[in-house]
C-alpha positions in Angstrom: 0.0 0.0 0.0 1.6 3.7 -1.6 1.5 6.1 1.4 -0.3 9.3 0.3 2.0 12.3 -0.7 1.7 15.7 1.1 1.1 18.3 -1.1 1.4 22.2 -0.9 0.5 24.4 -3.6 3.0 27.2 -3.7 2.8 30.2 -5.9 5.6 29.8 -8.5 8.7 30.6 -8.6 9.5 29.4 -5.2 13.1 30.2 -4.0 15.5 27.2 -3.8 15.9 28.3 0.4 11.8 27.6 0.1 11.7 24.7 -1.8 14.9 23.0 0.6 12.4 23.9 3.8 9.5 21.9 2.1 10.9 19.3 0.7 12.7 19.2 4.0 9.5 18.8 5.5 8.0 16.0 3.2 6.3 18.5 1.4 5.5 17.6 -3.1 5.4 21.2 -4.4 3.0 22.2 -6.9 2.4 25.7 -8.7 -0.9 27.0 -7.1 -2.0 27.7 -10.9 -3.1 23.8 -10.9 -4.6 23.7 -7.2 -7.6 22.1 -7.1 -11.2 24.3 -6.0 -11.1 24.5 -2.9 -7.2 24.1 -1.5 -5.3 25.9 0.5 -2.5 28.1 -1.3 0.2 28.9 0.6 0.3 33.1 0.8 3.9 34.3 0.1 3.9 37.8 -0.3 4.1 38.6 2.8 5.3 42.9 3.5 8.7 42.7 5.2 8.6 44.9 8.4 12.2 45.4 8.7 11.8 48.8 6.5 12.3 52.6 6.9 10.1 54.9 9.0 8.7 57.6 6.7 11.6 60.2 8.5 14.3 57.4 7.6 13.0 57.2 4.1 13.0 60.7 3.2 16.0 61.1 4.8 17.5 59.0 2.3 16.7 61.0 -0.3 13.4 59.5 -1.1 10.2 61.5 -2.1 7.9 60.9 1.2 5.1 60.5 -2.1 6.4 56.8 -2.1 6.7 55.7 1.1 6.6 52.8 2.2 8.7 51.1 -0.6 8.0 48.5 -2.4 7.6 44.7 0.0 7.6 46.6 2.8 5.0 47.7 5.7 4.8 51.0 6.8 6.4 51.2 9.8 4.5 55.5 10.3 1.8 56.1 11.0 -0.5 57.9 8.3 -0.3 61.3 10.2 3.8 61.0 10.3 3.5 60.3 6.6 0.9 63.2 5.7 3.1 65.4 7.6 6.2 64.2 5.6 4.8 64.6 2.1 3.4 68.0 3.3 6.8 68.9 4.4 8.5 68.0 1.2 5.4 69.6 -0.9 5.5 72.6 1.1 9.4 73.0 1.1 9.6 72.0 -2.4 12.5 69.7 -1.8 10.5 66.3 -2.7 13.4 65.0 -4.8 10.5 65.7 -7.8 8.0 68.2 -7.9 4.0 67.0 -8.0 4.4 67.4 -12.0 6.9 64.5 -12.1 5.5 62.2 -9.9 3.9 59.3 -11.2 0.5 58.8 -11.3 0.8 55.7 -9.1 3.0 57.5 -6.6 0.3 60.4 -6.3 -2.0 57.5 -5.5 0.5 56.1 -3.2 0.6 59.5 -1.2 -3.4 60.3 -0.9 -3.6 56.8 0.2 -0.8 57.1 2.7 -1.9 60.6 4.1 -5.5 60.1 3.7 -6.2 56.3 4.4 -8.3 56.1 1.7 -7.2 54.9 -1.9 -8.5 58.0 -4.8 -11.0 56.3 -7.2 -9.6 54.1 -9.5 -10.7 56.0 -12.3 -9.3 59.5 -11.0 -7.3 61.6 -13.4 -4.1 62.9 -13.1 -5.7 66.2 -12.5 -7.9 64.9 -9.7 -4.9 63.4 -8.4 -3.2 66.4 -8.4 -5.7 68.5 -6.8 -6.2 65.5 -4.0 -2.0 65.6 -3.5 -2.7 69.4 -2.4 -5.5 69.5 -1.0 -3.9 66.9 1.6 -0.5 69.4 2.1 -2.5 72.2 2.7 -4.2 70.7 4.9 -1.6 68.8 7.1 0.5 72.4 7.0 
């Protein structure tokens, strides 16, 4: 009689420290594209919280706009980072002006300051008006 395999459905690709650790552990791996209805997928993107504060971030040069970066949890909280992009918008010293920040990193910034993600469908002019409305206020 074939014992059974255990088998976790991982979201590809799966880093060879990973795939050691559950193999280690007996595990079959298999791409959660083919999991059946119903199983459970193993969540992997986890945010690191070994990241910047929003005064750390901008101190490195970084536009307050984007904070937290990328895989990372914000480690401010969304006053400290209202404050922080109303700082940089007030002083002008963002590392780019609100004309050359994205569109996504205007979103970024209402979200972080407000709490509240803009409309998907918002315009860049919206945006805009949004990114100022939320300096003026926090000055």
């Amino acid at each position: 009689m074939s014992k059974k395999p255990k088998i976790i459905y991982e979201p590809h690709p799966v880093t060879p420290e990973r795939k050691a650790e559950l193999r280690g552990q007996g595990y079959t791996i298999v791409d959660a594209v083919f999991a059946p209805a119903g199983a459970k997928i193993v969540d992997t993107e986890q945010l690191r919280d070994d990241g910047p504060t929003v005064a750390e971030y901008v101190a490195a040069g970084y536009p307050a706009a984007t904070y937290p970066p990328k895989g990372y949890a914000s480690r401010s909280t969304p006053e400290e980072i209202a404050q922080a992009v109303a700082a940089q918008a007030g002083a002008g010293n963002s590392g780019a002006s609100d004309a050359e920040l994205t569109d996504d990193e205007l979103r970024a910034a209402i979200e972080a300051a407000s709490g509240k993600a803009p409309h998907h469908k918002a315009g860049r002019a919206k945006l805009l008006e949004l990114y100022a409305a939320l300096a003026g206020a926090s000055a």
